[in-house]
C-alpha positions as CSV (number, residue, x, y, z in Angstrom):
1,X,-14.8,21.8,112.2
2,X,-14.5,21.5,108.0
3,X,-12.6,24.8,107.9
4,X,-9.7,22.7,110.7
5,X,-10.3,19.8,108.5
6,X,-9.4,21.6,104.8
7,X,-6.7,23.4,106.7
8,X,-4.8,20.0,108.1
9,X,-5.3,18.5,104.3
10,X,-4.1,21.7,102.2
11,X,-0.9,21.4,105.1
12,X,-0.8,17.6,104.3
13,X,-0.6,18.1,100.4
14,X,1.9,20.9,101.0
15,X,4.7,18.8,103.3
16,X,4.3,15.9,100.6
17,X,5.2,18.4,97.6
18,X,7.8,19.9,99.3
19,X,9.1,16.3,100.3
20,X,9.5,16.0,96.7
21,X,10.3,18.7,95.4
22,X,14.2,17.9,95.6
23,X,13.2,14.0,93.9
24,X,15.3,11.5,91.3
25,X,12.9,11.6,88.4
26,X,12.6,8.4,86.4
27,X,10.7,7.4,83.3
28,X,9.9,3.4,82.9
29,X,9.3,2.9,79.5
30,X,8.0,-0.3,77.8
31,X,8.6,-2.0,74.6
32,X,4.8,-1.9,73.6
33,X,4.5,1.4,74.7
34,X,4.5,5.6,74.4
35,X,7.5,6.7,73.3
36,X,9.5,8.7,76.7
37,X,8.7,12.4,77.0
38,X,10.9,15.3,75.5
39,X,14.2,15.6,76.3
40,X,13.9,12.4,79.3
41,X,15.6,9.7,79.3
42,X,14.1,6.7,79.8
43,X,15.1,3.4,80.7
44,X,13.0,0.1,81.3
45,X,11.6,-1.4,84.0
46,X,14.8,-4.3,83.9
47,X,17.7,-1.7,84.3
48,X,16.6,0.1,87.7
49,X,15.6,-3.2,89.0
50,X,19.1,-4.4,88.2
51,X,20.7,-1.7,91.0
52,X,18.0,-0.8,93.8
53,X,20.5,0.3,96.0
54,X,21.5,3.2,92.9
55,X,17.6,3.8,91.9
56,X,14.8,2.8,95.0
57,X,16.5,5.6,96.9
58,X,15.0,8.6,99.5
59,X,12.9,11.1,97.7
60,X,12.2,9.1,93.9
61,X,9.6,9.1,91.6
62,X,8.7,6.1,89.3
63,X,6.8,7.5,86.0
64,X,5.8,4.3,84.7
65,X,4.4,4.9,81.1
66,X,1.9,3.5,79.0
67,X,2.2,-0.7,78.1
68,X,3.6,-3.7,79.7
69,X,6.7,-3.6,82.0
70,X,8.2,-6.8,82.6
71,X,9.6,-7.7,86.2
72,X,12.0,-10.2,85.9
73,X,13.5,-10.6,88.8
74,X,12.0,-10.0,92.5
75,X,12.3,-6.4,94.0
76,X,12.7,-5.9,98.0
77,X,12.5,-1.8,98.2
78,X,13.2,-1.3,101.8
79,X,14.6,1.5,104.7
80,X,13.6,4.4,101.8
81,X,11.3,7.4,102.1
82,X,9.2,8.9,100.1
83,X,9.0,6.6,96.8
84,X,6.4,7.0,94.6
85,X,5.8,4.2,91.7
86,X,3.3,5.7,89.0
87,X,1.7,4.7,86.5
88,X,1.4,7.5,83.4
89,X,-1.5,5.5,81.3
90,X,-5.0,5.8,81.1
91,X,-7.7,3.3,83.2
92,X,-10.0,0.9,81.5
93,X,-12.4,-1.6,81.6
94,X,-11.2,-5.2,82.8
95,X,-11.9,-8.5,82.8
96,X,-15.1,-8.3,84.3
97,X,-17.8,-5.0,83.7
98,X,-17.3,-3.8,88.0
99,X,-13.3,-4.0,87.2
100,X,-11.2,-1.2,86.1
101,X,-7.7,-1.2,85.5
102,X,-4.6,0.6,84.7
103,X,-3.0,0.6,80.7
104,X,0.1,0.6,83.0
105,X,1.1,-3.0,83.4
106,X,3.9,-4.9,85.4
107,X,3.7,-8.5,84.9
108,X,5.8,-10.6,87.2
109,X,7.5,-13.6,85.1
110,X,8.3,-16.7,86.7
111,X,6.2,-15.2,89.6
112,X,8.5,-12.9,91.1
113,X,7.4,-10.6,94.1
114,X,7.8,-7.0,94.9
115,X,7.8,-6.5,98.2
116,X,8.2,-3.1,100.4
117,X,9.3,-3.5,104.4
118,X,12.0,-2.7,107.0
119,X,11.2,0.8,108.1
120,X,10.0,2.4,105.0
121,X,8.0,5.8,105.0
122,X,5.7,7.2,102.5
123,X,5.4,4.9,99.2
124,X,3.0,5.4,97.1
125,X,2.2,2.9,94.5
126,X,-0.9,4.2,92.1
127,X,-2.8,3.4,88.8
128,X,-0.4,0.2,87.6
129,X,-1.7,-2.8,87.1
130,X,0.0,-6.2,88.6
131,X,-0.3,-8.9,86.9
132,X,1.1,-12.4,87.7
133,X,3.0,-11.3,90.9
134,X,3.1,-14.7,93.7
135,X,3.3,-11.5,96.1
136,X,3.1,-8.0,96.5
137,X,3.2,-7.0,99.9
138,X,4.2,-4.5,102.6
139,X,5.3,-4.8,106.0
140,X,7.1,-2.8,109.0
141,X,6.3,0.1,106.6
142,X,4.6,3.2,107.6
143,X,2.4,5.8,106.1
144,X,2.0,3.4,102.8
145,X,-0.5,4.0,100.9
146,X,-1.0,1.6,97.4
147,X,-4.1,2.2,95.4
């Protein structure tokens, strides 16, 4: 029964590295940040939110690196696939002793939202902090998974 079970989760983390292995790379950087890896280009957090149709596309992945990244204006990412929204940073201890956050930060000003819905499939959302947001939510979505 383990040897069926480790067999159907090495297949599992196969079909989701082969779903990305053809992805849009993006680096988010911040102005209190690292600086972007070699030879990437990086762009912050304000430019792909500006165009979601051009950037939250099928098959993406958000490197969100180190510092705060300001979200300015809501973001509805919806009818994509395989998204994934990371955060590149280091976690540490928070406000309180039991809490443990992200040194990857979005803070929602003038309490903007991010929202996922309508039909999308695998986004991943992991180690970035949200700070501020009056909503961050998913719905009609399937195989979501934020941690």
């Amino acid at each position: 029964k383990t040897e069926g079970i480790m067999i159907l989760l090495l297949t599992l983390a196969c079909v989701w590295t082969w779903s990305f292995s053809e992805a849009n790379v993006y680096y988010v950087s911040s102005p209190d940040g690292v600086s972007c890896p070699n030879n990437t280009s990086c762009n912050n957090l304000s430019f792909y939110t500006s165009e979601p149709t051009v950037y939250f596309t099928n098959d993406t992945i958000f490197n969100f690196l180190e510092g705060t990244h300001n979200l300015e204006h809501s973001l509805v990412i919806s009818g994509v696939s395989n998204v994934m929204l990371v955060g590149r940073g280091t976690l540490e201890q928070g406000f309180h002793e039991t809490f443990i956050q992200s040194t990857v930060v979005v803070t929602c000003l003038k309490g903007n939202n991010i929202i996922f819905n309508m039909q999308s499939n695998n986004i991943l959302v992991s180690f970035i902090t949200f700070m501020n947001c009056s909503n961050l939510s998913k719905f009609d979505s399937q195989n979501d998974n934020i941690q």
